[in-house]
N, C-alpha and C positions, 0 to 999 in steps of 0.2 A: 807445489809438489803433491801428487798424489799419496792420500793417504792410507791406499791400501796396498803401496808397497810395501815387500816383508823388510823389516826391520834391520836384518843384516846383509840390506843393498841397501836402504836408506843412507845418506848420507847423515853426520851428526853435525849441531853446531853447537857448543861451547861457548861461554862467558861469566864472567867473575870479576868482582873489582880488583882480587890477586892472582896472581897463579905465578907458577915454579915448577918448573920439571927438571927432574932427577935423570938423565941420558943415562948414565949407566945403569939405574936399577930401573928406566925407563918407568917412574912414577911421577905423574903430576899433583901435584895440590891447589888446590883451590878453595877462593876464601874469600866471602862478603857476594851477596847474591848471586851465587850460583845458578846457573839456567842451563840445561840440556837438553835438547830438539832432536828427534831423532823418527821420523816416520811421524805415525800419530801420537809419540808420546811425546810429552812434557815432565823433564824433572827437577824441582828446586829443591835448595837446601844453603844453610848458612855455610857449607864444608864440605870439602869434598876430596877424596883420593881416589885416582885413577889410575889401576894397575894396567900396563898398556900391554904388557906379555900373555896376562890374565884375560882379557879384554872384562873386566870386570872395575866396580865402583862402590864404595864404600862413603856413604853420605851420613852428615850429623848435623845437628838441629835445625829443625822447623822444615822436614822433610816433608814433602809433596809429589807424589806421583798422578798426571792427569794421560788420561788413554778413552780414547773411543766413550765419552760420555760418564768416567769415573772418574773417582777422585778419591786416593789415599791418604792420609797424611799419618806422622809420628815422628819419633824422639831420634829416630836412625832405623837405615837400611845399608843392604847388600844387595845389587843392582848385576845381573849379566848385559851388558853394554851390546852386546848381540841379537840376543833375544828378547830382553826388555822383563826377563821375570825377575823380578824384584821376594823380598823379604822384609816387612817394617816392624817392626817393634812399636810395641805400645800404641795400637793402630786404631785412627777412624775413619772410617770409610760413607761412601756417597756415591748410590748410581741414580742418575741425578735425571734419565728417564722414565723408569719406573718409580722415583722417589725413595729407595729405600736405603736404608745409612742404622751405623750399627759402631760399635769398635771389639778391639780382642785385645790381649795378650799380643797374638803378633800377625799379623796377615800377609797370607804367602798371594802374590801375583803371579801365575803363569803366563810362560809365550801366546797361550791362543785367548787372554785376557779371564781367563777362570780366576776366583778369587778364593780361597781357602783361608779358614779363621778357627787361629787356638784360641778357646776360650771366649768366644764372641756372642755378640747377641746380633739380634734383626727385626727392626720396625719400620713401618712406611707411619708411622707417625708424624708430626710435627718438629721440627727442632724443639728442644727444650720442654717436649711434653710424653712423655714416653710412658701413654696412658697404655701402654701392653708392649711385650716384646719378649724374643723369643732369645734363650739364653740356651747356648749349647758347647758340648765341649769340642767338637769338632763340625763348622758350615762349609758348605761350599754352593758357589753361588756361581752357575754357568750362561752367560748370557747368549751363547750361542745356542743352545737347546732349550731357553726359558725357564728351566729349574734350578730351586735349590733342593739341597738335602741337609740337617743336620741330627747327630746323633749322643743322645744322654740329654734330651731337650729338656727343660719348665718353660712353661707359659707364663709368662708375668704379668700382673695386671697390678700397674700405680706400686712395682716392686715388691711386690706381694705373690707369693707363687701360689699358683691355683690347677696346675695340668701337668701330670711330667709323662713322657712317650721314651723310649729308648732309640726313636730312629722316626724321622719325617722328611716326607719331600713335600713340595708346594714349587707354585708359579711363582715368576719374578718380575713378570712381566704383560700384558693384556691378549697375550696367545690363547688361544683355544685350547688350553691342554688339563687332563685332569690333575685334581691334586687341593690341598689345603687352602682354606682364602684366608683373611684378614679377619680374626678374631673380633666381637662385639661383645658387649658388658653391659648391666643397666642395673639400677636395683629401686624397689618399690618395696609398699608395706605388705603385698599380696604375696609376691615373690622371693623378698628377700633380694638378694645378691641374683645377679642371674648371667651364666657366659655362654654364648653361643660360639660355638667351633666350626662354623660350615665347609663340607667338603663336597667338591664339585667334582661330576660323571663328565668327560666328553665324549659320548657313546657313536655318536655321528654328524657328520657335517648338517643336518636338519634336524638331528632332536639331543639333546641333554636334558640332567636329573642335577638339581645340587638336595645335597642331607643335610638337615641343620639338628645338630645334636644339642639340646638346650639344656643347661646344669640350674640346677634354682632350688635356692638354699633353702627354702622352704617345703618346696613339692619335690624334689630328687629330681633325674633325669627323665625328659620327653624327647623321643623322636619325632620330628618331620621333615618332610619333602616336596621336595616342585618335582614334577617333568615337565621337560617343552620340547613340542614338535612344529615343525613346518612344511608343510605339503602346498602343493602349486593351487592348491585350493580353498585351505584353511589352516587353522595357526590355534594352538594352545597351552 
């Protein structure tokens, strides 16, 4: 089946080690590895109820949402069986091209696969090493247009806050697009502690500028800068 058909012509397929449906109040229950197929998505969960008037789904433990190269999981969701936007609770997340994974409070899914995060954070770190990451109270992280945004930001570094902004966007992805890069940190006996925050110009298809704003705990704040161009001739 092609996977870029919309969702509500997709056909769904269903499975569970139990199931029970209710004809009059037209709900089913389902119970012991739950599997949902439906277009490009994939949804598991130990539980599940499906209101079939609602076309909606109400899933409980060990919740997994996978779609076009993500990956949700948590404690429970609220699922439209239609559209596929989902709502998880207690969420962690994985876009597992660009590398980046985070969790919130609760992370909202939408139909065109936008992810929105209360209370979430965002690293392209490592699993289980979350040498910086960015803590906000509202993300959203669009992979159609390559951006996120989040607003009421800190910068963490090793859990430790070191930067707060009230509002930032940044790339998500290896696009050409301006916007925030990926935070770096080092400390010596010259410098002290020292973060660089660089932000990248995409001014033209042949020349950009990135700024690296350098903090160092010992000498205060340094700007500097690259530009690079490219002409059919020469290059710098």
């Amino acid at each position: 089946m092609d996977d870029t058909t919309p969702k509500d012509e997709a056909p769904t397929f269903i499975g569970a080690k139990v199931s029970r449906y209710q004809q009059e109040q037209q709900i089913a229950t389902l119970a012991g590895d739950v599997v949902m197929r439906q277009g490009s998505m994939q949804v598991e969960a130990d539980e599940a109820n499906l209101y079939q008037a609602e076309n909606r789904g109400e899933l409980s433990g060990n919740v997994k949402i996978r779609d076009n190269g993500s990956l949700v999981v948590g404690d429970h969701a609220d699922i439209q069986l239609d559209t596929g936007e989902a709502k998880v609770d207690n969420a962690e997340y994985v876009m597992h091209k660009s590398r980046i994974r985070g969790n919130a409070l609760y992370a909202k899914r939408a139909e065109n696969a936008i992810i929105r995060l209360k209370d979430g954070t965002y690293t392209t770190c490592e699993p289980n090493s979350n040498a910086w990451q960015l803590k906000g109270n509202n993300i959203t992280l669009n992979p159609a247009t390559g951006f996120g945004t989040a607003t009421n930001v800190t910068l963490r570094v090793k859990d430790v806050p070191v930067f707060y902004t009230p509002y930032i966007y940044f790339p998500i992805d290896d696009r050409r697009q301006s916007g925030f890069l990926p935070p770096s940190f080092s400390t010596s006996s010259d410098t002290g502690f020292m973060l660089v925050t660089p932000y990248y110009f995409n001014l033209a298809p042949n020349y950009d500028a990135t700024l690296y704003p350098r903090y160092m705990a010992k000498r205060g704040l340094l700007m500097e800068g690259e530009f690079r161009y490219l002409t059919k001739s020469s290059e710098g």
